[in-house]
C-alpha positions as CSV (number, residue, x, y, z in Angstrom):
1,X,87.2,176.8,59.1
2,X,89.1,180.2,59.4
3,X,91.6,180.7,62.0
4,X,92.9,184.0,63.5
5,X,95.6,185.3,65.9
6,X,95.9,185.8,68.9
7,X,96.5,189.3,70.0
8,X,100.5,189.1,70.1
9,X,100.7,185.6,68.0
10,X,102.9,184.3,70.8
11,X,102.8,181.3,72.9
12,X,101.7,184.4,75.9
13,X,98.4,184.3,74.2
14,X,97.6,181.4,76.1
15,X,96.3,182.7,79.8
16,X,98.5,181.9,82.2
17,X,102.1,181.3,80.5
18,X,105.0,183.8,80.8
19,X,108.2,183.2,78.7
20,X,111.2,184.5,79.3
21,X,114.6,184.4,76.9
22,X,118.6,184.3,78.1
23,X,121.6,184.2,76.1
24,X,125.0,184.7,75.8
25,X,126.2,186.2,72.2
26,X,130.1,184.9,72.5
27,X,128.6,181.4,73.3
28,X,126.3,182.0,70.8
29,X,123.8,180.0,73.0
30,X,120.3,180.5,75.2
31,X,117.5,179.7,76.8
32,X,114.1,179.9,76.8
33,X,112.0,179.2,80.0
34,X,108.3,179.0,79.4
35,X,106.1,179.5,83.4
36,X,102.7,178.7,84.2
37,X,101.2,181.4,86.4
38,X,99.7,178.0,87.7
39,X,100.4,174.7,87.9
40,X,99.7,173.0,84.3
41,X,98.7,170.2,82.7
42,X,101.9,168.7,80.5
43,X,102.6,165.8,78.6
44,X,105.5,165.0,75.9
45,X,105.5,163.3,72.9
46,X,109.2,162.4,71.5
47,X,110.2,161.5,67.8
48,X,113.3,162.2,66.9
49,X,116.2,159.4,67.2
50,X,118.3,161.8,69.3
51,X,116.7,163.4,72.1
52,X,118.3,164.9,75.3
53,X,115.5,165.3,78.4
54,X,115.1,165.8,81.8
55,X,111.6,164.7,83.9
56,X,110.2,163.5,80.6
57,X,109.4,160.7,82.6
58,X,107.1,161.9,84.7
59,X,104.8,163.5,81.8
60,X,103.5,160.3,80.9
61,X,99.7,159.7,81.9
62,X,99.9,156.7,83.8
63,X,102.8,158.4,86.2
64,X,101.8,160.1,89.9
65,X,102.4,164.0,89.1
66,X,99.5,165.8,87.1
67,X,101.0,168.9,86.9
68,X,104.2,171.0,85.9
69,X,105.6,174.7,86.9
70,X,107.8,175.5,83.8
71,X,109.7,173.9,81.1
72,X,112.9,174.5,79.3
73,X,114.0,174.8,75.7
74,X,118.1,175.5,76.1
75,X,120.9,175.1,73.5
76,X,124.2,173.5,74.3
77,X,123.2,169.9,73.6
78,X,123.4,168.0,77.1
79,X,125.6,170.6,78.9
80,X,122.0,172.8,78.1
81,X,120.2,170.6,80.3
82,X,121.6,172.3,83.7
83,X,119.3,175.3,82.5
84,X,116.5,173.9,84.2
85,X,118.3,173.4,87.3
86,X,118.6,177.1,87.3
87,X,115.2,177.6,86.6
88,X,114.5,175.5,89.6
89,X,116.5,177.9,91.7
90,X,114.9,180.8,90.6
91,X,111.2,179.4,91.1
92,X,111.8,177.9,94.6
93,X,113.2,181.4,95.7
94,X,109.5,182.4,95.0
95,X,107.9,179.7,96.8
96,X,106.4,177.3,93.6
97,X,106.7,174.3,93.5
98,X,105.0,170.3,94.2
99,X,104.9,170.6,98.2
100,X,106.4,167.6,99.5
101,X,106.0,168.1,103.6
102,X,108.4,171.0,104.5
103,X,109.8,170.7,100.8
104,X,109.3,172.7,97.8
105,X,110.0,171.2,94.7
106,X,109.6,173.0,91.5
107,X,109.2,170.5,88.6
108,X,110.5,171.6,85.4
109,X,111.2,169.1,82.7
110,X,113.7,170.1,79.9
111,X,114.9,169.8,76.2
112,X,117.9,170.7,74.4
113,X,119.3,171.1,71.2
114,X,122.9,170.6,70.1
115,X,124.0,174.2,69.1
116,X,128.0,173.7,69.8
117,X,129.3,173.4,66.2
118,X,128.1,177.3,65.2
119,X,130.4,179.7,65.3
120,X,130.4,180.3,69.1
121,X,133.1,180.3,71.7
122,X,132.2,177.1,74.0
123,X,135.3,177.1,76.0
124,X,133.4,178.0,79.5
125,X,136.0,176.6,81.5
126,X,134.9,173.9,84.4
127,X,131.0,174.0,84.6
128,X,128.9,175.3,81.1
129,X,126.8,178.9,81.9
130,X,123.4,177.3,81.2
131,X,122.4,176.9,84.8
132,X,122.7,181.1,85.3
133,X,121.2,181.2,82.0
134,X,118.0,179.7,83.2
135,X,117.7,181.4,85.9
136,X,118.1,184.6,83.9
137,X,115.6,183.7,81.3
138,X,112.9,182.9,84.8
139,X,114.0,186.6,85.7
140,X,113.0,188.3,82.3
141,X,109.7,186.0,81.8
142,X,106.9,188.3,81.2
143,X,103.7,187.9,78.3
144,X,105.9,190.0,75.5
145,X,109.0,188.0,74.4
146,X,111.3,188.0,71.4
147,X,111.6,186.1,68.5
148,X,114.1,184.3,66.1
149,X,117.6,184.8,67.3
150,X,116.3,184.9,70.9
151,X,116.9,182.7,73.6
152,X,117.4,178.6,72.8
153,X,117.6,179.8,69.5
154,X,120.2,181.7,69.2
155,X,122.5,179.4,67.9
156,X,120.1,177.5,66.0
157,X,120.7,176.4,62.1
158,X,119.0,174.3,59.4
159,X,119.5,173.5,56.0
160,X,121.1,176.0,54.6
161,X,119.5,178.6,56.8
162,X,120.1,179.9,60.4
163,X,117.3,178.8,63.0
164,X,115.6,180.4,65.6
165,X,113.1,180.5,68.0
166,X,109.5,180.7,66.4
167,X,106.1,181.3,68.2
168,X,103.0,181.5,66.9
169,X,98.8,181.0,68.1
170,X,95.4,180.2,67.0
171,X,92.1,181.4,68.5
172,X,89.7,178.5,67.9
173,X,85.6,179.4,67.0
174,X,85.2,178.0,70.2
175,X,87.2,180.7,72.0
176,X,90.0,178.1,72.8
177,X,93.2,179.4,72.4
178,X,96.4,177.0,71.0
179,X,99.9,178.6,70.7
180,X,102.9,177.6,69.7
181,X,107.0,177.6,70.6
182,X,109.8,176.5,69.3
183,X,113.6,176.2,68.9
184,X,114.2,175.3,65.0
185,X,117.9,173.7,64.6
186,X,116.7,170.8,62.1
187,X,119.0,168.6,60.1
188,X,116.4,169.3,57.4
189,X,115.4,172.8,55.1
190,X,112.7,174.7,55.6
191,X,112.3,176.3,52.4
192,X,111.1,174.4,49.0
193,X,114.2,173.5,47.7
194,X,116.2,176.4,46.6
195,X,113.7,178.6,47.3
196,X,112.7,181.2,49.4
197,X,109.1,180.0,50.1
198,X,108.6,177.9,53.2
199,X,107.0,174.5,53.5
200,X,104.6,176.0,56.2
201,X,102.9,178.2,53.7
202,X,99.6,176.8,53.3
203,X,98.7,177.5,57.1
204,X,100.3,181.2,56.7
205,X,97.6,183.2,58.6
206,X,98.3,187.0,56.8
207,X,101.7,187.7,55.9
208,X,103.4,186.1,59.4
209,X,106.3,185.0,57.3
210,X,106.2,186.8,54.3
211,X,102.9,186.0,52.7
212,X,104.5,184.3,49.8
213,X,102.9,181.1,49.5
214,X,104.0,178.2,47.3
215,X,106.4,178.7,44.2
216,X,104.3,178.3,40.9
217,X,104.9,175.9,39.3
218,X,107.0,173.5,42.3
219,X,111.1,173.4,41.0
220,X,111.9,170.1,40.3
221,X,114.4,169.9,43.2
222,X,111.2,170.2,45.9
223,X,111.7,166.5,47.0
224,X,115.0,166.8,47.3
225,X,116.7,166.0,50.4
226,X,118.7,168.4,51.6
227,X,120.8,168.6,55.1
228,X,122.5,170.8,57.5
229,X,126.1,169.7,57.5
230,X,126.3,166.2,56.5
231,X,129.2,165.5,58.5
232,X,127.1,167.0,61.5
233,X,124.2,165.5,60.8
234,X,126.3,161.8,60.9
235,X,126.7,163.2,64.4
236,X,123.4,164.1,65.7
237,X,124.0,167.5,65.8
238,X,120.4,168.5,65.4
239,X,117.0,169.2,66.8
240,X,113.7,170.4,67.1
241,X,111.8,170.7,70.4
242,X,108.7,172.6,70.9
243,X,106.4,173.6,73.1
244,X,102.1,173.4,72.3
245,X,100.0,175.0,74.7
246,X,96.2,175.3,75.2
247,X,93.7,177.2,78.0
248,X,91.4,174.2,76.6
249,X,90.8,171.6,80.2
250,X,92.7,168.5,79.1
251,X,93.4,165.5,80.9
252,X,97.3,164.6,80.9
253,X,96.3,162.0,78.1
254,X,94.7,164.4,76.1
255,X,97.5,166.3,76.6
256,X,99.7,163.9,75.0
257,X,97.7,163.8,72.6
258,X,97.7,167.3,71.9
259,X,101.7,167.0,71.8
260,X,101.5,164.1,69.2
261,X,99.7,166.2,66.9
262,X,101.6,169.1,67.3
263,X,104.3,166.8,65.5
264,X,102.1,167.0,62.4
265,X,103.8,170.5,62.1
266,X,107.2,170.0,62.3
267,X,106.4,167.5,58.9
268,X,104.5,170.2,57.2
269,X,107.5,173.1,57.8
270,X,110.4,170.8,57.8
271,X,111.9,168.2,54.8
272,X,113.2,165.8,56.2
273,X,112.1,165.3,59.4
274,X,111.9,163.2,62.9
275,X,115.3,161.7,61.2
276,X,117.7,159.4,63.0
277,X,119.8,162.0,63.8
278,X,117.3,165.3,65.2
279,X,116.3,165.0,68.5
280,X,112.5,166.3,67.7
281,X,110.4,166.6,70.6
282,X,107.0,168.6,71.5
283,X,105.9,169.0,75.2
284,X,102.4,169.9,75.6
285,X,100.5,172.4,78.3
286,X,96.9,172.9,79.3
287,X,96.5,175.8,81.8
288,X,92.4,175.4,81.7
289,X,91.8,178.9,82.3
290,X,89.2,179.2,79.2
291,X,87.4,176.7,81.4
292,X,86.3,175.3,78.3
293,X,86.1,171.0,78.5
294,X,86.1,169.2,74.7
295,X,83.4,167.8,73.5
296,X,84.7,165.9,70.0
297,X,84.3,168.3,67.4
298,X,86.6,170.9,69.6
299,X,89.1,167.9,70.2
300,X,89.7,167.6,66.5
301,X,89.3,171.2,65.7
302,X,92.0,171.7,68.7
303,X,94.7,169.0,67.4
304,X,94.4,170.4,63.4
305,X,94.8,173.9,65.0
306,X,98.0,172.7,66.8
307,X,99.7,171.1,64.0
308,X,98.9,174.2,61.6
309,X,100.1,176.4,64.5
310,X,103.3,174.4,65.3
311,X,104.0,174.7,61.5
312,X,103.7,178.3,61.3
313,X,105.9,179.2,64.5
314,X,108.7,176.9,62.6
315,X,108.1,179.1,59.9
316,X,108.5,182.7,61.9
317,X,111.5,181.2,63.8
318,X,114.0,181.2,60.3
319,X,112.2,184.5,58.9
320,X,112.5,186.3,62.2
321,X,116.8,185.3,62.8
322,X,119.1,188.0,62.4
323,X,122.4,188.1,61.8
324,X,125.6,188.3,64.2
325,X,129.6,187.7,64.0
326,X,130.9,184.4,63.3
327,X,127.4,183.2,61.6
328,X,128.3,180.1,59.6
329,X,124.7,180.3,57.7
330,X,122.8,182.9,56.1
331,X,119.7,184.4,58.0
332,X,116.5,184.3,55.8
333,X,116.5,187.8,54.8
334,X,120.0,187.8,54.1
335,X,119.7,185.4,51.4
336,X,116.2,186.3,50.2
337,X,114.4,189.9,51.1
């Protein structure tokens, strides 16, 4: 089966999601808040050993609330998670939200990733900036957003490498559209060893991150394990958390299901992976606008697209970083282009 783009290669090419980036370059910190037009399906799916959430809870299939009005990807390890308090703010000023009586409440679960060891200047004083930041990045949401050191991933680093924030999407034959998101601060490389080619290549759809493929032959240091920081890694000062997101009509357990094999693509970019010490994560989202229901061919052509998809945007998220003062890594194209 061939796979294409979507028009922008964004998570926006899913109808009915806007995304919208914050950041601060002296904290060297962000956030990225990712809104459905309408309420949306959602689910999670969680496998690192070192996660930090808010109203993951409520995601799971067999709990009351079938639908979500935005989620949050913010850096600043568990400081990050008043982000989505600001994003709150923000969407009840506009009137969305699960309507409780005379109460509006917007529900907007959250993951962070621990970005305070970078370079950055995290002496805010009494309360960290991430609630204003999430209610700046709900101000700038629109379908066109920007990429690699943008938003949660500005301060983002892997192996060697600086991070980022990736996106990338998939039109299925079906129509069906799958798109993904993410912040990429892994304890693990994304590159083949010492190389400049990424683990994600096989699923490279053009030249999205350099069209280089695999080396030829594979250097003997492939398998290699090779980490971020050792001493940070002993103290969880990792993760990867994602967003996959669908106009398909899922149920909230096919949703979860879509989020668990999403994770498929965070192993095929990333070496090693879901480790004791990252605090991986991939929250899913079905808007249903394609109208489209599954039948079982589309549901497995759907979860291979999202794993493929996840892959790539972990891919786009180191080749897209750019450099800025007090970097402690190398972007991509510093070291390699």
């Amino acid at each position: 089966m061939t796979f294409r783009t979507g028009p922008t290669n964004l998570l926006t090419d899913v109808a009915g999601l806007r995304v919208g980036n914050s950041s601060d370059a002296k904290l060297k910190s962000g956030v990225t808040a990712i809104l459905c037009d309408e309420p949306a399906v959602a689910s999670v799916q969680v496998l690192g050993g070192a996660p930090g959430t808010r109203e993951t809870d409520l995601l799971e299939a067999h709990n009351s609330v079938e639908t979500i009005n935005a989620l949050v990807l913010s850096g600043g390890s568990a400081f990050g998670l008043d982000a989505a308090s600001g994003v709150q703010a923000a969407l009840r000023e506009q009137g969305i939200g699960f309507q409780v009586r005379d109460n509006r409440i917007p529900i907007v679960p959250a993951a962070i990733l621990f970005d305070l060891q970078n370079g950055g200047d995290k002496q805010w004083g009494r309360y960290p900036p991430y609630r204003e930041l999430g209610y700046e990045a709900v101000m700038s949401a629109g379908t066109s957003f920007e990429i690699g050191t943008a938003g949660a991933g500005v301060g983002a680093l892997s192996a060697g490498l600086k991070g980022g924030l990736g996106s990338a999407s998939t039109v299925l034959p079906n129509g069906i559209t799958v798109a993904a998101l993410v912040g990429a601060n892994p304890t693990g490389s994304v590159t083949v060893g010492e190389t400049k080619h990424f683990w994600a290549a096989p699923f490279e759809i053009g030249d999205e991150f350099g069209g280089l493929g695999y080396p030829q032959p594979l250097p003997p240091d492939s398998s290699d394990v090779r980490l971020k920081f050792r001493e940070m890694a002993k103290a969880g000062a990792n993760t990867t958390i994602a967003v996959i997101a669908t106009d398909a009509v899922l149920t909230k357990a096919a949703a979860k299901r879509l989020a668990i094999a999403a994770h498929d693509g965070f192993a095929r970019a990333i070496w090693p992976v879901h480790t004791p010490v990252d605090g991986d994560l991939v929250f899913s989202l079905a808007t249903g606008r394609s109208k489209v229901p599954l039948d079982h061919d589309g549901a497995i052509d759907l979860f291979a697209a999202a794993g493929a998809t996840m892959a790539r945007a972990i891919a786009r998220a180191i080749y897209f970083a750019t450099p800025a003062d007090n970097d402690l890594l190398p972007t991509w194209r510093d070291k390699f282009a």
